[in-house]
Jmol script that loads the backbone (N, CA, C; Angstrom):
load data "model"
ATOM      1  N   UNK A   1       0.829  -1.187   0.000  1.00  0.00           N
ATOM      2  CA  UNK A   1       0.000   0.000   0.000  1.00  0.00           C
ATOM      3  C   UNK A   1       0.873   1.249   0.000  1.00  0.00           C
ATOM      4  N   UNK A   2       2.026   1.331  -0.688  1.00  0.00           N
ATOM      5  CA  UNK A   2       2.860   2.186  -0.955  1.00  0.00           C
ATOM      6  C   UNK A   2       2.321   3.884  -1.225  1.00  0.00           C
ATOM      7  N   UNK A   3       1.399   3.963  -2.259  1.00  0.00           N
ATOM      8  CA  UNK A   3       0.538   4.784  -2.967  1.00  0.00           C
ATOM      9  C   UNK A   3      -0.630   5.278  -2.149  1.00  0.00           C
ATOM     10  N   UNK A   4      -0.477   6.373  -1.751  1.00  0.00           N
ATOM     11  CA  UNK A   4      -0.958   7.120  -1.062  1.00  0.00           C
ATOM     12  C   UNK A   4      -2.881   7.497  -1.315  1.00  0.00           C
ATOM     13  N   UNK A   5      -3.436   7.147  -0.470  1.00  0.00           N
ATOM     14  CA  UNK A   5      -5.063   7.070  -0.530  1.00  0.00           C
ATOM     15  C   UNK A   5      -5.967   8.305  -0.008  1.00  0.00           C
ATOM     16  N   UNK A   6      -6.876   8.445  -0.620  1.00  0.00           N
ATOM     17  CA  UNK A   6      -7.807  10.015   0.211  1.00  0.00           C
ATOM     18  C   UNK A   6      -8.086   9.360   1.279  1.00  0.00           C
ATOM     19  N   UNK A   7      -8.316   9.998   2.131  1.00  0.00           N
ATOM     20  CA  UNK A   7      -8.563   9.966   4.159  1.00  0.00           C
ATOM     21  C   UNK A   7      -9.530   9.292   3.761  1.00  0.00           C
ATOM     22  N   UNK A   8     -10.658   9.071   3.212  1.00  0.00           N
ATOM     23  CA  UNK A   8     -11.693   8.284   3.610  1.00  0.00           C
ATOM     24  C   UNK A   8     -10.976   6.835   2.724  1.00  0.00           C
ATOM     25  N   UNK A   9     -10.651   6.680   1.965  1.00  0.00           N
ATOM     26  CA  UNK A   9     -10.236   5.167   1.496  1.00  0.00           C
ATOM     27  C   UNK A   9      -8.979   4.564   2.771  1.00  0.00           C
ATOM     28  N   UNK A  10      -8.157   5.444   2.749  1.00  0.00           N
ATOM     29  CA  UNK A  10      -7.850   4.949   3.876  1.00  0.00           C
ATOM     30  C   UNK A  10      -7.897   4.524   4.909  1.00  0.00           C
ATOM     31  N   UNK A  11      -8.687   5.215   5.276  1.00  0.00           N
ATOM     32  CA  UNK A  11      -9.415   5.454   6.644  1.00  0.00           C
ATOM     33  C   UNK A  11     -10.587   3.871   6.863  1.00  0.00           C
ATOM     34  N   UNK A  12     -11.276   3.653   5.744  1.00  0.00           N
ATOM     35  CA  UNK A  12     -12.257   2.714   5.922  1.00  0.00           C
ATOM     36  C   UNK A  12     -10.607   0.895   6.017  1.00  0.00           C
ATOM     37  N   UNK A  13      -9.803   1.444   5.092  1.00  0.00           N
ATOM     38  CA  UNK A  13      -8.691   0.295   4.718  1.00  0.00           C
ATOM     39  C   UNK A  13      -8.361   0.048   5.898  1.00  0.00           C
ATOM     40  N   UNK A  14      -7.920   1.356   7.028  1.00  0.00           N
ATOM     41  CA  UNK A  14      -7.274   1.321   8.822  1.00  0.00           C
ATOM     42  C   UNK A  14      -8.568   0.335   9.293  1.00  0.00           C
ATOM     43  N   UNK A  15      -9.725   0.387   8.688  1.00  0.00           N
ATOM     44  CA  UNK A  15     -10.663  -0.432   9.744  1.00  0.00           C
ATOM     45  C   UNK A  15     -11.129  -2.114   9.491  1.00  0.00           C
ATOM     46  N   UNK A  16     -10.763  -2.084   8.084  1.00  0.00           N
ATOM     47  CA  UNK A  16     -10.905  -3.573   6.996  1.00  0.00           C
ATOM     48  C   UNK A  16      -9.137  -4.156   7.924  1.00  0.00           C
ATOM     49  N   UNK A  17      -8.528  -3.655   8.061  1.00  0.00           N
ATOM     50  CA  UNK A  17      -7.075  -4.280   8.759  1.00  0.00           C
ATOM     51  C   UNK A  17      -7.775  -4.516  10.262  1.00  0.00           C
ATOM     52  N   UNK A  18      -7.772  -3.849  11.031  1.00  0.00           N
ATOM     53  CA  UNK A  18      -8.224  -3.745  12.389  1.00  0.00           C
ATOM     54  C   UNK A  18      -8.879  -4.708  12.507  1.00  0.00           C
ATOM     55  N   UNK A  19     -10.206  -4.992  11.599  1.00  0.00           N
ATOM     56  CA  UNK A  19     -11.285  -5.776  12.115  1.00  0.00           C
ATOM     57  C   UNK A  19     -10.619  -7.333  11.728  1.00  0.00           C
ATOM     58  N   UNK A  20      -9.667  -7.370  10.826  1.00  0.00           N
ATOM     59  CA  UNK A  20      -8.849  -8.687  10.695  1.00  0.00           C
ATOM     60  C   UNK A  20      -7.983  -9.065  11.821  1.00  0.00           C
ATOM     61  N   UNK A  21      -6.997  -7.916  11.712  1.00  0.00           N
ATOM     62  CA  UNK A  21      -6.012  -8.246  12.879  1.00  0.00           C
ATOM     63  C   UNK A  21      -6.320  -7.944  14.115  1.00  0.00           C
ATOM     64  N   UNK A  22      -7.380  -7.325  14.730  1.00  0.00           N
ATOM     65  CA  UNK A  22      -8.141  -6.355  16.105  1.00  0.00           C
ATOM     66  C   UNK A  22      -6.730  -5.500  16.316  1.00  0.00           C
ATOM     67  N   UNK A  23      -5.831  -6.094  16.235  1.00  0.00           N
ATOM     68  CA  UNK A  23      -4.630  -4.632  16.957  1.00  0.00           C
ATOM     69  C   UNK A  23      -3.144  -4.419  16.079  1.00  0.00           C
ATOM     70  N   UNK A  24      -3.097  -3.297  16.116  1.00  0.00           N
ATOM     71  CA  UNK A  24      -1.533  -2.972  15.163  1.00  0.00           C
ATOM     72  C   UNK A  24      -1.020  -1.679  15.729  1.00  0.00           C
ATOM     73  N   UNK A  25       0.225  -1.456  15.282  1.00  0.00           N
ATOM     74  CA  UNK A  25       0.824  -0.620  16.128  1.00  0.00           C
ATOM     75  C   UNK A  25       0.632   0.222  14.882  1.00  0.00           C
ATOM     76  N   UNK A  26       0.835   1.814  15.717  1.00  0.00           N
ATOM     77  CA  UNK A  26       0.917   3.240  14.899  1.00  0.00           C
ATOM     78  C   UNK A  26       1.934   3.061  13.750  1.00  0.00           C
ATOM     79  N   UNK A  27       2.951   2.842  14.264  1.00  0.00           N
ATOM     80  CA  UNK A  27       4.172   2.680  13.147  1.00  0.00           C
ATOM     81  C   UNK A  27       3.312   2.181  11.809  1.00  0.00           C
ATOM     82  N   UNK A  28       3.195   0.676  12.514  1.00  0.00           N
ATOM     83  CA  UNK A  28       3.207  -0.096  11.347  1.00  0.00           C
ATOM     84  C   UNK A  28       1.954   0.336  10.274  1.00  0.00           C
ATOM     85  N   UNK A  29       0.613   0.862  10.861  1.00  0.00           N
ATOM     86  CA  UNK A  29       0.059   1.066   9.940  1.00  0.00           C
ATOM     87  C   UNK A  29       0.498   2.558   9.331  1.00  0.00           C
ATOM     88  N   UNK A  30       1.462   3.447   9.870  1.00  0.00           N
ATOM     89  CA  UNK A  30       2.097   4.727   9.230  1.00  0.00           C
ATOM     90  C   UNK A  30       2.830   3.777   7.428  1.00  0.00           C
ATOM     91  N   UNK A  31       3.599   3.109   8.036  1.00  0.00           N
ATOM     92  CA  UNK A  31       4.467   2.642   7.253  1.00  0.00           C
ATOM     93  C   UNK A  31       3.525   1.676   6.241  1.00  0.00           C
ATOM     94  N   UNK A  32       2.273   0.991   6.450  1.00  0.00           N
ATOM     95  CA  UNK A  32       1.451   0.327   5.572  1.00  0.00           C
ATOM     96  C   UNK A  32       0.665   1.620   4.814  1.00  0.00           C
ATOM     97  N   UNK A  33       0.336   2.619   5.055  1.00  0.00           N
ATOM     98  CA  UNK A  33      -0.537   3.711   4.563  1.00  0.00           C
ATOM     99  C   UNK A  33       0.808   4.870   3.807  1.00  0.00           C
ATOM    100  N   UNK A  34       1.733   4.716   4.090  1.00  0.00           N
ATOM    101  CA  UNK A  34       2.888   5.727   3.232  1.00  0.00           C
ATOM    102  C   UNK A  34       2.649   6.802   4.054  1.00  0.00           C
ATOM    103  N   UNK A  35       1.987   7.569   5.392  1.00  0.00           N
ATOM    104  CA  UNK A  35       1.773   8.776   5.999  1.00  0.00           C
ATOM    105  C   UNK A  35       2.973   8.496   7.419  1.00  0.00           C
ATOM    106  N   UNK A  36       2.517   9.874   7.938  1.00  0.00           N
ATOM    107  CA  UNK A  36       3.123  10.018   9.246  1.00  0.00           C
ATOM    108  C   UNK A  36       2.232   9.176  10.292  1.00  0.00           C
ATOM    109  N   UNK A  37       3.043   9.083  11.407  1.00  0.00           N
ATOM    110  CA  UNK A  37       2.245   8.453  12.914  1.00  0.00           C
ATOM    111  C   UNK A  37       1.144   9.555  13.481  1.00  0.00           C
ATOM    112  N   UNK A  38       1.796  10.836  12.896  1.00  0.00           N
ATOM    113  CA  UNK A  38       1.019  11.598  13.784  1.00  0.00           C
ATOM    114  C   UNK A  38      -0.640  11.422  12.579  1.00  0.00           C
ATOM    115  N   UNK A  39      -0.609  11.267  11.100  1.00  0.00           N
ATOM    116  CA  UNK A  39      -1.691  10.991  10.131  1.00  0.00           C
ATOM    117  C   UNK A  39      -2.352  10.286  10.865  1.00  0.00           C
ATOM    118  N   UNK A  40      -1.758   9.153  11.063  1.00  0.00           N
ATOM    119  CA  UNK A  40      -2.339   7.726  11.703  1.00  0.00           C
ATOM    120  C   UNK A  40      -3.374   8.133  12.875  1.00  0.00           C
ATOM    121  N   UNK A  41      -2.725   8.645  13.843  1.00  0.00           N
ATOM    122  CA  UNK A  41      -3.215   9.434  15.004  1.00  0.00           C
ATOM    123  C   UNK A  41      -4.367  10.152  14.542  1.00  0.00           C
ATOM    124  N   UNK A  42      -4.223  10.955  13.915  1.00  0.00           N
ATOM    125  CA  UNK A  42      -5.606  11.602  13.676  1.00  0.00           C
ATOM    126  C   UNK A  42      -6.654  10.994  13.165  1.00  0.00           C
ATOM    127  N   UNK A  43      -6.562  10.037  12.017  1.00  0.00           N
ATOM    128  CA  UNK A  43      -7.098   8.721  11.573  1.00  0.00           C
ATOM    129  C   UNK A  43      -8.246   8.071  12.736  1.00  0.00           C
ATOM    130  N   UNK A  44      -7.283   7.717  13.294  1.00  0.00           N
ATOM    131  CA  UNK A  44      -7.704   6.836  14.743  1.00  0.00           C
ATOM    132  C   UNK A  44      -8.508   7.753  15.544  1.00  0.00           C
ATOM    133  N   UNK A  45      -8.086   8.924  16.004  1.00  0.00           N
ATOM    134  CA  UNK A  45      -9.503  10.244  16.639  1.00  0.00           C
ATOM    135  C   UNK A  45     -10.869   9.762  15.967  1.00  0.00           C
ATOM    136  N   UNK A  46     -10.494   9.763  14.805  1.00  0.00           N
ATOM    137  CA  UNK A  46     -12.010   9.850  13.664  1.00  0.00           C
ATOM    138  C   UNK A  46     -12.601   8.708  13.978  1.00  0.00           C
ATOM    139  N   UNK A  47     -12.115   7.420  13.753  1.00  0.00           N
ATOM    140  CA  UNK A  47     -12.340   6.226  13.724  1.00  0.00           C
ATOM    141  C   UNK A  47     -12.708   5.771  15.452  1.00  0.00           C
ATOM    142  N   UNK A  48     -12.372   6.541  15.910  1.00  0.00           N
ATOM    143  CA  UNK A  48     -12.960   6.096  17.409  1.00  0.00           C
ATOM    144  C   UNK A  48     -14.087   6.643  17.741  1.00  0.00           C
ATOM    145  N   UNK A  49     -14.456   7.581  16.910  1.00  0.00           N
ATOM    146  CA  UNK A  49     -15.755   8.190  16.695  1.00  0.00           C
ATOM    147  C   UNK A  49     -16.939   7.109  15.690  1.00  0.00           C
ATOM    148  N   UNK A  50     -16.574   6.692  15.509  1.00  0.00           N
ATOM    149  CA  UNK A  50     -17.722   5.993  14.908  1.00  0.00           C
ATOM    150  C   UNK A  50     -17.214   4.063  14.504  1.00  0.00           C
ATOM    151  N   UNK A  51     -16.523   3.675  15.668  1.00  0.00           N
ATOM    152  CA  UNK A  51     -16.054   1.962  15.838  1.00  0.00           C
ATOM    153  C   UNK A  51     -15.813   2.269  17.674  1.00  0.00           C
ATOM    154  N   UNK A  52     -15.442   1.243  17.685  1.00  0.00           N
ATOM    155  CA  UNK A  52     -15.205   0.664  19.260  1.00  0.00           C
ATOM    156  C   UNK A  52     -13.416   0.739  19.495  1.00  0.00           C
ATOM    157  N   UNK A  53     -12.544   1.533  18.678  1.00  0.00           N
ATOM    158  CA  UNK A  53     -10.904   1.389  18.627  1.00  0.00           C
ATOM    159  C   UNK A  53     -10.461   2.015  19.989  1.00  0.00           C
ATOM    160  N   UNK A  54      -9.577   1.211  20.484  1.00  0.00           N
ATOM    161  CA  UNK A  54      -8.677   2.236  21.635  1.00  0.00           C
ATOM    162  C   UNK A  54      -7.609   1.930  21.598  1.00  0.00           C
ATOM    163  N   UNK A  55      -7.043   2.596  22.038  1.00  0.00           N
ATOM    164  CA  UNK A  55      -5.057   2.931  22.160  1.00  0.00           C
ATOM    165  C   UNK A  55      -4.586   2.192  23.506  1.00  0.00           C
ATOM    166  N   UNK A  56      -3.980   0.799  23.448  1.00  0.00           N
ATOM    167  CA  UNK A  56      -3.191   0.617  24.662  1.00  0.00           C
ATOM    168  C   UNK A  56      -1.589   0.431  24.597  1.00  0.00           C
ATOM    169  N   UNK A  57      -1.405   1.160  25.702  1.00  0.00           N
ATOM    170  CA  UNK A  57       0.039   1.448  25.985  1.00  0.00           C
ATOM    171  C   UNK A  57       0.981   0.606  26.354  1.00  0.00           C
ATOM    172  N   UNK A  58       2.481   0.265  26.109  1.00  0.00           N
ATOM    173  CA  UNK A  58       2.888  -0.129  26.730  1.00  0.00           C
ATOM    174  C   UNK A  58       3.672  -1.369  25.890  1.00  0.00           C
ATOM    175  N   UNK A  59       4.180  -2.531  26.610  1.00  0.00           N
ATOM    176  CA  UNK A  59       4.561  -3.934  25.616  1.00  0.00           C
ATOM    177  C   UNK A  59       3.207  -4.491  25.616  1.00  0.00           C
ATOM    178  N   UNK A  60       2.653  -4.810  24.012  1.00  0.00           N
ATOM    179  CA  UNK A  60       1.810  -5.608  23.682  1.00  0.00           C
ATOM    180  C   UNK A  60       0.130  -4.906  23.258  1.00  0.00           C
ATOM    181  N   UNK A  61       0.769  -3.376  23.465  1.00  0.00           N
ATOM    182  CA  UNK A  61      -0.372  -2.218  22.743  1.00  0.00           C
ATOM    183  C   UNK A  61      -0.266  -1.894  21.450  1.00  0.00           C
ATOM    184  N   UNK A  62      -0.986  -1.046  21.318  1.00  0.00           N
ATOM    185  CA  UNK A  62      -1.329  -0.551  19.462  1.00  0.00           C
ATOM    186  C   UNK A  62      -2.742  -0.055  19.253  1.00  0.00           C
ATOM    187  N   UNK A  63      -3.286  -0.135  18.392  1.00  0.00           N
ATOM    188  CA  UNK A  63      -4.217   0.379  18.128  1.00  0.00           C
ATOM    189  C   UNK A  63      -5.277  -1.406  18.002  1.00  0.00           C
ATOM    190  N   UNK A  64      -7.027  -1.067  18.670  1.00  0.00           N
ATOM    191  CA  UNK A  64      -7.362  -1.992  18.869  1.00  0.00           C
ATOM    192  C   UNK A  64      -8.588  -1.738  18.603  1.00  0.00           C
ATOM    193  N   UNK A  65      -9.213  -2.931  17.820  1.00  0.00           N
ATOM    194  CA  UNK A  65     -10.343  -2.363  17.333  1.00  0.00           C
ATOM    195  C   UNK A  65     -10.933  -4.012  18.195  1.00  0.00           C
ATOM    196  N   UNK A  66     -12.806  -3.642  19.235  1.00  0.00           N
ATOM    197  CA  UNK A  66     -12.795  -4.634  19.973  1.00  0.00           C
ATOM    198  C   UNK A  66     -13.486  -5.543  19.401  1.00  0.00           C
ATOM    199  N   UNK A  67     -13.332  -7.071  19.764  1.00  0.00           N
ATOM    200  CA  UNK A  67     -13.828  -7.769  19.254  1.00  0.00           C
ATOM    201  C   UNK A  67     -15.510  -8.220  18.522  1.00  0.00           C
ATOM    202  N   UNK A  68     -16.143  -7.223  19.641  1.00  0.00           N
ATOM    203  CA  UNK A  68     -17.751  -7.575  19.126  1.00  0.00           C
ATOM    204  C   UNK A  68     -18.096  -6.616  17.996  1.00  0.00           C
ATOM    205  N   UNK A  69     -17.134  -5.962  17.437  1.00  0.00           N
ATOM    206  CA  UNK A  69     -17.187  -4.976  16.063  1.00  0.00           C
ATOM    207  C   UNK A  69     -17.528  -5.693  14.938  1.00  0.00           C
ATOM    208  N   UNK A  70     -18.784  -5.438  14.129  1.00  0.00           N
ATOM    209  CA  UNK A  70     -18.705  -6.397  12.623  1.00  0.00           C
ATOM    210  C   UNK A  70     -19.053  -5.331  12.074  1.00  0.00           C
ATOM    211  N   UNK A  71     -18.241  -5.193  10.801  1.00  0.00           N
ATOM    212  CA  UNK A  71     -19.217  -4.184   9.766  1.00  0.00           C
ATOM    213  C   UNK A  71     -18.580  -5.009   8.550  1.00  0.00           C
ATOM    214  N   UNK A  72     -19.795  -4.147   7.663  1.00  0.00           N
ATOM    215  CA  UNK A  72     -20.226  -4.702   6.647  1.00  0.00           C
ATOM    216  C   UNK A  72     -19.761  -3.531   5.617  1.00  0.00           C
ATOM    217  N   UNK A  73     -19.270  -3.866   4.526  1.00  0.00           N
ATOM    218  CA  UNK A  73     -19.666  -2.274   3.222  1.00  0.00           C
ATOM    219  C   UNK A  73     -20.881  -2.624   3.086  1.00  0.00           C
ATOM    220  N   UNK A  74     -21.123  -0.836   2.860  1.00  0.00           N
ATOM    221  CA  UNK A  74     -22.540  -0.140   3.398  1.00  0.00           C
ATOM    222  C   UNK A  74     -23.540  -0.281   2.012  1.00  0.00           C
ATOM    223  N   UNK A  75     -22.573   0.064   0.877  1.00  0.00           N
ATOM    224  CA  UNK A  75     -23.038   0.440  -0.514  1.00  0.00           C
ATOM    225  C   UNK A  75     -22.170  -1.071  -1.257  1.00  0.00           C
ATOM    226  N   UNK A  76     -23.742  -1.497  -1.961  1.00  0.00           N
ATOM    227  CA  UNK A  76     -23.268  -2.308  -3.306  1.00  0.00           C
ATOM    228  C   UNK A  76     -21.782  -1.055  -4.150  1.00  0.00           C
ATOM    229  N   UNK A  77     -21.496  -2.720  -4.746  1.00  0.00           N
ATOM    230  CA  UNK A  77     -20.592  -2.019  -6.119  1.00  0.00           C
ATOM    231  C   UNK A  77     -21.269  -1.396  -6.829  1.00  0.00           C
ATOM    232  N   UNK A  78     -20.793  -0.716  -8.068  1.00  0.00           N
ATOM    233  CA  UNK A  78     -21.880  -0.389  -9.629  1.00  0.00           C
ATOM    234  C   UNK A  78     -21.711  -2.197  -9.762  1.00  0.00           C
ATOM    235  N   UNK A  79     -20.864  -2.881 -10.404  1.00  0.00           N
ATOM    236  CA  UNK A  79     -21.248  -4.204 -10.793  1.00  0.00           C
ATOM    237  C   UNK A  79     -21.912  -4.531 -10.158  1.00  0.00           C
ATOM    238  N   UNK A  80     -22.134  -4.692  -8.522  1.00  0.00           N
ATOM    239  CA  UNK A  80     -23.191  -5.914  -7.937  1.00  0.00           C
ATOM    240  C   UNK A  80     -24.634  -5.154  -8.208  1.00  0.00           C
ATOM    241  N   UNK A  81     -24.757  -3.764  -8.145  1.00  0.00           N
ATOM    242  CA  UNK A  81     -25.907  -2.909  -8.528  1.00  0.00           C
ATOM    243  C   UNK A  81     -26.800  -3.300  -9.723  1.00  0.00           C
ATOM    244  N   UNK A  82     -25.534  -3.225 -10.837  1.00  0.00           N
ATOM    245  CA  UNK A  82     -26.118  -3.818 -12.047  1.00  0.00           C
ATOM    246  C   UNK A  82     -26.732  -5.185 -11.931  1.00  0.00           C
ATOM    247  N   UNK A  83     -25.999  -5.919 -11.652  1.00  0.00           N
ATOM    248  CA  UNK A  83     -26.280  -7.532 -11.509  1.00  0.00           C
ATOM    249  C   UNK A  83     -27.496  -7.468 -11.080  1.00  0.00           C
ATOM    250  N   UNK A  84     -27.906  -7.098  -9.848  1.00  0.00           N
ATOM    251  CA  UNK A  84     -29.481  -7.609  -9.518  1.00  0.00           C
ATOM    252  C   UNK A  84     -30.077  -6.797  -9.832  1.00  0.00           C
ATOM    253  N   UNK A  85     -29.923  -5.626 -11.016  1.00  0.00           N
ATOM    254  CA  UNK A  85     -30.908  -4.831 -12.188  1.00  0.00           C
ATOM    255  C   UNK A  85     -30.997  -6.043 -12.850  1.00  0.00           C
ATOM    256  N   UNK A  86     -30.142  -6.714 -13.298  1.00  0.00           N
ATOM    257  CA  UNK A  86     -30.035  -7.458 -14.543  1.00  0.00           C
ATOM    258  C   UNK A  86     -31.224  -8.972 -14.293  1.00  0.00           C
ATOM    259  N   UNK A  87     -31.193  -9.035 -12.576  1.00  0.00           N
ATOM    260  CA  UNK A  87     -31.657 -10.276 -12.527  1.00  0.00           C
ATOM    261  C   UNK A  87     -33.510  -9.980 -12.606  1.00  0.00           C
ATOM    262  N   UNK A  88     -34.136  -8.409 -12.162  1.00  0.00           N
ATOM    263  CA  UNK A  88     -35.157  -8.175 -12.253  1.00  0.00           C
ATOM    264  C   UNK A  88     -35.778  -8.828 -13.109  1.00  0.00           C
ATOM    265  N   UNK A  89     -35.511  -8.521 -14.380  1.00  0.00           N
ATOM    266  CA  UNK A  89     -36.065  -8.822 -15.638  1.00  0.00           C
ATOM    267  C   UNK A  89     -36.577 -10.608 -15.100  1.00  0.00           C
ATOM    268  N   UNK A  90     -35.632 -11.589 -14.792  1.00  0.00           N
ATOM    269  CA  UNK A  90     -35.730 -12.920 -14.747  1.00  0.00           C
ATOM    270  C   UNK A  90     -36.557 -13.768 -13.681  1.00  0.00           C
ATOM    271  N   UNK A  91     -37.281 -12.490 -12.865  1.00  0.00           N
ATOM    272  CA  UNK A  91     -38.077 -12.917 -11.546  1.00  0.00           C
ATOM    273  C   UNK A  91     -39.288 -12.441 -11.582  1.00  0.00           C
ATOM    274  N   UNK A  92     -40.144 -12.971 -10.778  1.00  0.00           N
ATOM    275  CA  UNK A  92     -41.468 -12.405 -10.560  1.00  0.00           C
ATOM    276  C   UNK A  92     -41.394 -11.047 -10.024  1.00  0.00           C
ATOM    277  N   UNK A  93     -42.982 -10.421  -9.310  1.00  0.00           N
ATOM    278  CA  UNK A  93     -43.138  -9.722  -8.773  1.00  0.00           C
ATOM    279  C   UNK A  93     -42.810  -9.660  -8.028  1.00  0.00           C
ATOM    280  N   UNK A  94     -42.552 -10.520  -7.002  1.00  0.00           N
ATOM    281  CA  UNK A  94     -42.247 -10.440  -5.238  1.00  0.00           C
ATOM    282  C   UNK A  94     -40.613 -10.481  -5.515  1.00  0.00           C
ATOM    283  N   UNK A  95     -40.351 -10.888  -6.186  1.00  0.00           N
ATOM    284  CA  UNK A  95     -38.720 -11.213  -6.783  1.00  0.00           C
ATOM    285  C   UNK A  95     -37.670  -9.656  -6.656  1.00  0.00           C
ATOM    286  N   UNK A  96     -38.823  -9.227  -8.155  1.00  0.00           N
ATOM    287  CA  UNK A  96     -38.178  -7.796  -7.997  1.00  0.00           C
ATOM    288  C   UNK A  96     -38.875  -7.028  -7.233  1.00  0.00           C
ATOM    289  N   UNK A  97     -39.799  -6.897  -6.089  1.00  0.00           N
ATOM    290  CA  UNK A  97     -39.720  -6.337  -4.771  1.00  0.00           C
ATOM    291  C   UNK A  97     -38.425  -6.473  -3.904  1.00  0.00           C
ATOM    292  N   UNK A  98     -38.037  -8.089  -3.736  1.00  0.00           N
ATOM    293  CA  UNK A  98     -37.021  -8.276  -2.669  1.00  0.00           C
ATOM    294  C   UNK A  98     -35.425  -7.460  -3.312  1.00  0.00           C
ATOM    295  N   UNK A  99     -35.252  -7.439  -4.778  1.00  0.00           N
ATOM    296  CA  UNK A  99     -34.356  -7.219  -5.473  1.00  0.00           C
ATOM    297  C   UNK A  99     -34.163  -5.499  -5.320  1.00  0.00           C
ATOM    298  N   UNK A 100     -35.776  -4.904  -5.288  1.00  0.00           N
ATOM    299  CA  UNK A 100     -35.452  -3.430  -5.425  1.00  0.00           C
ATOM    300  C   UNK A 100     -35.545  -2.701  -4.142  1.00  0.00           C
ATOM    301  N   UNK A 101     -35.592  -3.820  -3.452  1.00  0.00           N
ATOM    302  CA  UNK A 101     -35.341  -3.024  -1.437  1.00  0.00           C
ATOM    303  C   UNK A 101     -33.770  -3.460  -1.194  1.00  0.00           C
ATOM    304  N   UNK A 102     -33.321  -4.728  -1.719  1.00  0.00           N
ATOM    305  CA  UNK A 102     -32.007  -4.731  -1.452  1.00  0.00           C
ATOM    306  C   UNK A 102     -31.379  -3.309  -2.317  1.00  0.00           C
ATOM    307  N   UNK A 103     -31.344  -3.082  -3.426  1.00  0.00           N
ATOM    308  CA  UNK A 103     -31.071  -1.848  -4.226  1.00  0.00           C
ATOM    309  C   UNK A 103     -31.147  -0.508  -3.245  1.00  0.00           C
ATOM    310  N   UNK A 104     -32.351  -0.195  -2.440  1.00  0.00           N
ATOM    311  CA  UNK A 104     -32.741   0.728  -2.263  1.00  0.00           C
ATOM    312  C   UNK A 104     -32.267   0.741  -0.923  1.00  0.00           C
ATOM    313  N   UNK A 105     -31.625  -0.172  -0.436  1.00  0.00           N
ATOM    314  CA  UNK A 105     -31.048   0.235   1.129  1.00  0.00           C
ATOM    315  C   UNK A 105     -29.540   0.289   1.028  1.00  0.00           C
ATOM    316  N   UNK A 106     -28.911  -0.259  -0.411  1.00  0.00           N
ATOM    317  CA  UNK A 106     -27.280  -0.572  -0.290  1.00  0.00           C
ATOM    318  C   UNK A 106     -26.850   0.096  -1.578  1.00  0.00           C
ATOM    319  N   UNK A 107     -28.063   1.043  -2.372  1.00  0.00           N
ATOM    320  CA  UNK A 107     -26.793   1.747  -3.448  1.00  0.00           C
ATOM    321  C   UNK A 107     -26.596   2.991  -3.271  1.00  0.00           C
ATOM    322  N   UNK A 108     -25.335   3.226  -3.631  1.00  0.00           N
ATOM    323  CA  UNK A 108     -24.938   4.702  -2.956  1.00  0.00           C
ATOM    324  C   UNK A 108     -25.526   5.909  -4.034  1.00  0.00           C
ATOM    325  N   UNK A 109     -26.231   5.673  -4.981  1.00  0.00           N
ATOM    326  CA  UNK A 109     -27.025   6.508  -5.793  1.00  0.00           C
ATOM    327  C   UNK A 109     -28.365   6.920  -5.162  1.00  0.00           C
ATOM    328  N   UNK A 110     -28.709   8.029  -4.906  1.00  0.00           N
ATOM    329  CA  UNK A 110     -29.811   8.423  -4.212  1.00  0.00           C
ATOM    330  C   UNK A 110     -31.038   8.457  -5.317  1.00  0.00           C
ATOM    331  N   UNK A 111     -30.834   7.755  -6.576  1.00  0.00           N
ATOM    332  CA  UNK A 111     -32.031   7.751  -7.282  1.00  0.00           C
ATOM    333  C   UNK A 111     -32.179   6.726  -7.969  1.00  0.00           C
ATOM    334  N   UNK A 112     -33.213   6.171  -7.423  1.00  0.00           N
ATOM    335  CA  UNK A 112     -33.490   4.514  -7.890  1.00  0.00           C
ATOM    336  C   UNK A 112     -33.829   4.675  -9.144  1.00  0.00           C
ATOM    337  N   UNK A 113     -33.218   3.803 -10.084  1.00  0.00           N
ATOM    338  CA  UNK A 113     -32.877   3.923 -11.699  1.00  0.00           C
ATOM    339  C   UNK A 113     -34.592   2.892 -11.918  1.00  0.00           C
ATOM    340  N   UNK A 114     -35.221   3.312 -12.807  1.00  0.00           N
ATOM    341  CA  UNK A 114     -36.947   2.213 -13.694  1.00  0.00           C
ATOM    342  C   UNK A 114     -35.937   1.285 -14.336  1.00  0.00           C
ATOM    343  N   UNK A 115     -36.642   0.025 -13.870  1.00  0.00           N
ATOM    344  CA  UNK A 115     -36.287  -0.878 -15.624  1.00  0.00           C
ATOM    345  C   UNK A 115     -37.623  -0.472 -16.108  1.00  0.00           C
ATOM    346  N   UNK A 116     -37.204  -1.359 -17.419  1.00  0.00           N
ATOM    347  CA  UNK A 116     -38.381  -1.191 -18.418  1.00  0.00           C
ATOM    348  C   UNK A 116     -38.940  -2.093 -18.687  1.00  0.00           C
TER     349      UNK A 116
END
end "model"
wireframe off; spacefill off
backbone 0.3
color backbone group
């Protein structure tokens, strides 16, 4: 991860690591993200604002994200978006009901596209 990311791609990447590994040290994710410790640091302010992360000190601290944390991405892809446009056509009514509430709670487009 050499190549340097906008604060929010990063930022969600600091929490896709965390929720794998639950704990890493400042360094190391400075040195995995290409920024400073103090970046990292501010990162982590944000991210403790809206996850369960805390800072422990000492031998065997780092940054810790706690175990009963699950998240999910929030927003379909455009591909997975398309895909269950694509599958409408091939289902009933109740089909593309269940198809256009999944759509309508997970795409990051605020305007639900008609098929035809």
């Amino acid at each position: 991860m050499k190549d340097k990311l906008c604060v929010s791609d990063r930022r969600r990447q600091m929490l896709d690591l965390l929720r794998v590994n639950r704990q890493l040290l400042k360094r190391d994710l400075a040195d995995m993200f290409n920024v400073s410790v103090r970046t990292i640091s501010r990162d982590i302010l944000y991210l403790s604002s809206i996850a369960p992360i805390t800072i422990k000190g000492g031998k065997g601290g780092g940054v810790c994200l706690e175990s009963e944390f699950r998240q999910y991405s929030l927003y379909l892809s455009d591909e997975e978006e398309n895909f269950l446009y694509s599958l409408m056509d091939s289902v009933d009514d109740r089909g593309r009901n269940i198809i256009s509430g999944i759509i309508a709670k997970f795409t990051k487009n605020t305007v639900f596209r008609e098929q035809n």
